[in-house]
N, C-alpha and C positions, 0 to 999 in steps of 0.2 A: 485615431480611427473613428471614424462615424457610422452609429447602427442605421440600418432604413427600414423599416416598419411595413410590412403588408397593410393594404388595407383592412383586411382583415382582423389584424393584428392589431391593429389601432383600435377597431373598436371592439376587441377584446378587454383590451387596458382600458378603455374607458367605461366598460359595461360595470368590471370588475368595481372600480370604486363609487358606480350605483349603487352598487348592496346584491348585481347578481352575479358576483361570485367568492370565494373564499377570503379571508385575510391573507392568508398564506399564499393565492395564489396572486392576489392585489400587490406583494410585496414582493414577490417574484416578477414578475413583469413590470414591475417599479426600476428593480435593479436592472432590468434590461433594457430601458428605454433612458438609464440615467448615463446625459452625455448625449443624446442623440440628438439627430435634426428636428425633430418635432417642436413644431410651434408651442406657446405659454398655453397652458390648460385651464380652460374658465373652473371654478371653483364649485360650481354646480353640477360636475362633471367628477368631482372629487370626494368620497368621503373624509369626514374630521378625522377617521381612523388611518388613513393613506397621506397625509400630509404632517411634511417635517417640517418643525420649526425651530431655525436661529436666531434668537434674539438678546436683544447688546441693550442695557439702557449705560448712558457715557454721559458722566457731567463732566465738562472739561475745565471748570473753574472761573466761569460766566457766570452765575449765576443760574443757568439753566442744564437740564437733563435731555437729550436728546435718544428719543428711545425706537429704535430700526426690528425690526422684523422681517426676515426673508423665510419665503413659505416653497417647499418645492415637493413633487410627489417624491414620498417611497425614503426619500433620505437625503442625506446632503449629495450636489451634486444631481439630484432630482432634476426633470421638467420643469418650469418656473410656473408657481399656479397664480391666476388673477381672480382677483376678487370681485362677481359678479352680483347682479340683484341685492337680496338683502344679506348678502354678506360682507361683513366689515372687523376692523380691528380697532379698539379703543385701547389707549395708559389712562391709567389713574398713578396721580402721586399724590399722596395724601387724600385732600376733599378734592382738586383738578382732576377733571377728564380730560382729555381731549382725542379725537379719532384721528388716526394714522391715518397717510394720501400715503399713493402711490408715487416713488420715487425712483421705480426703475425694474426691473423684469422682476417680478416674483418680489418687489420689496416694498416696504411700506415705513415709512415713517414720521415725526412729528418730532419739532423741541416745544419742554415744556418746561414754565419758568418754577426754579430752586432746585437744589441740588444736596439739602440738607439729608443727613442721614436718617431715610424712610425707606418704608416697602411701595416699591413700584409693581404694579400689576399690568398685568397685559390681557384681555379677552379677542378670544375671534368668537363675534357673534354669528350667530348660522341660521337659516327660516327654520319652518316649522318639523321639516322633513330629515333636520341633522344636527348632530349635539353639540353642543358648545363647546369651549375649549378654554382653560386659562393658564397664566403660566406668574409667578411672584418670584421676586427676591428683595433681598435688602442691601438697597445703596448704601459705601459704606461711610465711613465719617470723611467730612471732606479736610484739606491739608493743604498750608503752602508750603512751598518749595522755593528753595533759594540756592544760586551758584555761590560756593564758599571759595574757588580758586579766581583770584585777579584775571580780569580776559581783558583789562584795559589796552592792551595789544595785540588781545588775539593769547591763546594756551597753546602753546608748544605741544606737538603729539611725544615729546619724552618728558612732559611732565604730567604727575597724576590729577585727577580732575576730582574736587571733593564738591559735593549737595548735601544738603541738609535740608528737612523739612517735620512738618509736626507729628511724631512718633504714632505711631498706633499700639494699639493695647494687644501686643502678641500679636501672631501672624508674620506674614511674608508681604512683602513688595515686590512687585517685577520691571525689570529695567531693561532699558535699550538704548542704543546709539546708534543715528544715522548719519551718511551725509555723502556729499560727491567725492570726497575724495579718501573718505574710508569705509573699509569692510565693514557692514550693517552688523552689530553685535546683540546679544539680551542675556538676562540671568535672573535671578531670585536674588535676594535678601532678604536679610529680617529687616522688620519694618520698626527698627529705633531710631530711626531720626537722620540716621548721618551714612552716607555711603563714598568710598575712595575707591577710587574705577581708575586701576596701576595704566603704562601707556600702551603696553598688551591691547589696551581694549581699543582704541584709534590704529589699530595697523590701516598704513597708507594701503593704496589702490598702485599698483605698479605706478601704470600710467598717467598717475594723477600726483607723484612723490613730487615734493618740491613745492607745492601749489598748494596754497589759502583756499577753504575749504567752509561755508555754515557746516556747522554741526546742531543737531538735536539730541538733546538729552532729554527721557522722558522716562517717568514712573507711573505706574498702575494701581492702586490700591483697589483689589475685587473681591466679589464676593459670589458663588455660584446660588442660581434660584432653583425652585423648583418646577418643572413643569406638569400638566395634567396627562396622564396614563393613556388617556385617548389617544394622545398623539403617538405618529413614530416614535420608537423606542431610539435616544439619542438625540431627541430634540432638546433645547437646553436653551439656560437663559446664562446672562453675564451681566452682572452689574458693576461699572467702573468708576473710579473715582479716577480722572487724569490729568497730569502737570507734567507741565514742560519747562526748559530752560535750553536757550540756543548760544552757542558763542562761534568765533571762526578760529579753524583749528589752523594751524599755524605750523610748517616743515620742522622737524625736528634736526639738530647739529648733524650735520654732513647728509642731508637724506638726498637723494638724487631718483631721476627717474629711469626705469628699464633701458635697459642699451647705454644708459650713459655710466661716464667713466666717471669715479669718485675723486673727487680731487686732489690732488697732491700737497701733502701735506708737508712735505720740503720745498 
């Protein structure tokens, strides 16, 4: 369903996050305009207090942290807001700054080089007419990862798939597997070192049984930030530590594809 806006209506929404009208009502007609056809909403049109922010900083095991920011009015799922005049977004890791560009509707981003276990910070600077905004967390220790089952052929989807990689002090890890010819899976672990993922976790795709398949295996080590109270309420940061490992998953004994008959075993 798509809402349409009077025009009236519009610059309603947009008076409100001038400063003339309510929070309450700013965030009500937030929720009503999220989803709809309305074009991005310049930022100067936006109070700091009416904009949500999701923001991911990801070191994927480059050497570097790539850090995204997507800004939308009223909450996720918001208008996508741009950032106009002298408004901008800057990361700091460590002593580096560097400023976010825009990478796509309401989104901004930057990589920036290391990925060692530090607080990344995030600011939206604002002119002189509206307040700033920041948001920190702490990346967390970074880790390799290694496949500990032989794929020199390819891994059988009936045999278990074992990773290993360097323990964290307490805590959880989150895991997932993708790929074309199976069911996209995830779950928690604890985060010692070794994980065995039974052949439950590779269930084939009907129409894809029988068929050699890449697979992704991947682990998250995160850590949630904090964000500044100014913003929407649910605006949130993520900081990820992420490793991969691909093999090609391989039909398991007798597997066949939908409609077909299993073979005869006489």
């Amino acid at each position: 369903m798509r809402w349409a806006l009077t025009e009236e209506g519009l610059l309603e929404y947009h008076d409100c996050f001038l400063g003339k009208g309510s929070l309450g009502l700013c965030l009500g007609l937030a929720g009503l305009v999220s989803g709809c056809s309305l074009e991005d909403v310049d930022s100067d049109a936006i109070r700091t207090q009416g904009m949500y922010a999701d923001i991911l900083a990801l070191a994927p095991g480059d050497g570097s942290t790539l850090v995204r920011v997507k800004l939308t009015v009223g909450g996720d799922g918001g208008t996508n807001v741009t950032l106009v005049g002298s408004d901008s977004l800057e990361a700091s890791i460590g002593e580096l700054s560097q400023a976010l560009g825009r990478s796509g509707r309401g989104r901004y981003e930057q990589r920036i080089p290391g990925d060692s276990a530090s607080e990344v910070t995030v600011r939206l600077l604002r002119g002189a007419d509206d307040a700033p905004a920041s948001a920190s967390a702490l990346l967390p220790e970074p880790f390799v990862m290694t496949l500990e089952t032989d794929d020199g052929a390819g891994i059988s989807r009936a045999t278990p798939v074992v990773v290993a990689w360097t323990p964290g002090v307490g805590g959880q890890i989150a895991w997932s597997v993708d790929g074309d010819c199976i069911w996209s899976e995830s779950g928690i672990t604890p985060d010692d070192g070794q994980l065995t993922l039974a052949p439950e976790s590779f269930e084939v795709r009907g129409t894809r049984a029988g068929r050699d398949c890449a697979v992704q295996l991947t682990l998250d080590r995160s850590n949630e930030g904090t964000v500044d109270p100014v913003l929407v309420p649910g605006s949130n940061f993520q900081a990820v530590q992420r490793r991969g490992v691909s093999f090609v998953s391989t039909p398991a004994p007798g597997e066949v594809s939908e409609g077909s008959a299993a073979p005869d075993a006489g």
